[in-house]
N, C-alpha and C positions, 0 to 999 in steps of 0.2 A: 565624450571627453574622457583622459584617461588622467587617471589624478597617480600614476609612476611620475616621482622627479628623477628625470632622464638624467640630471649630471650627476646624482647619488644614485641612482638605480634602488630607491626606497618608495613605497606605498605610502602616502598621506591616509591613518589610519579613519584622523577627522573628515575626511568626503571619498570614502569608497563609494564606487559602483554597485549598485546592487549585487552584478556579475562577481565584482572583487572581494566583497563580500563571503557571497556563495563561496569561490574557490579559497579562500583563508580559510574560512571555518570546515568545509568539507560537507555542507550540510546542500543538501533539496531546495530548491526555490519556490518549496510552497511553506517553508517553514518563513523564511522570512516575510514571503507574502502575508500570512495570516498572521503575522507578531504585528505588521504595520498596518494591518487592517484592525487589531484591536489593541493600538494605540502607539506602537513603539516610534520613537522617535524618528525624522527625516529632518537634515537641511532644510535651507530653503529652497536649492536648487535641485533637492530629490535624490540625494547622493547619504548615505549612511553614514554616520560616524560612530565608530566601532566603541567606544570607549562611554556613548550616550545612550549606545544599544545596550551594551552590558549592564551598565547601570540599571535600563529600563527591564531587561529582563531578570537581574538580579532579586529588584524590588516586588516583579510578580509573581516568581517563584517563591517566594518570601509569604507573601502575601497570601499565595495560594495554600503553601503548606500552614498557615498558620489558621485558615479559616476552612479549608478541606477541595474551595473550586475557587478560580475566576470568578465574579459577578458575571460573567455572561455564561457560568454553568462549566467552561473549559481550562485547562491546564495547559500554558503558554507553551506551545509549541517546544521552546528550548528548552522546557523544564522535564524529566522523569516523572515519572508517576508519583514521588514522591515528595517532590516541588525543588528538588535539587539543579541549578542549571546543569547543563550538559555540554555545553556548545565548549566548544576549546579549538583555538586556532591549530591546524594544522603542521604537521612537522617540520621544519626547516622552512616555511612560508610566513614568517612576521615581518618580511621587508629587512629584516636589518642583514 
């Protein structure tokens, strides 16, 4: 299913594709696999909403820097070593 509205030619940010995902932000799809495997937000129908993800990795970067790891020992994916997010949508790629 491709969540492009064809008569604006704009990306629906609330239900990206995993795929769609990956290519905005520019990252690996083992970074987002492992952010939803420890905890980051999905849809119902399994489609990411970019704006729910950031939130989610905002708060564990947040979290991480403020207590040194993740509870499960790791530093989320999106975050730097220093629990700063990193993830930033791509150049000229925000749908608008």
């Amino acid at each position: 299913m491709s969540t492009e509205n064809a008569a604006e030619g704009k990306l629906d940010v609330t239900h990206l594709t995993v795929d769609e995902a990956l290519r905005l932000l520019g990252v690996e799809r083992s970074l987002i696999e492992e952010d939803i495997e420890e905890g980051a937000p999905l849809n119902a129908d399994g489609t990411v909403n970019l704006v729910h993800y950031g939130a989610w990795l905002n708060t564990a970067c947040e979290r991480s820097e403020q207590t040194g790891s993740e509870p499960e020992g790791r530093v989320p994916k999106g975050c730097d070593a220093e629990g700063a997010h990193n993830l930033q949508l791509r150049e000229g790629e925000d749908g608008t």
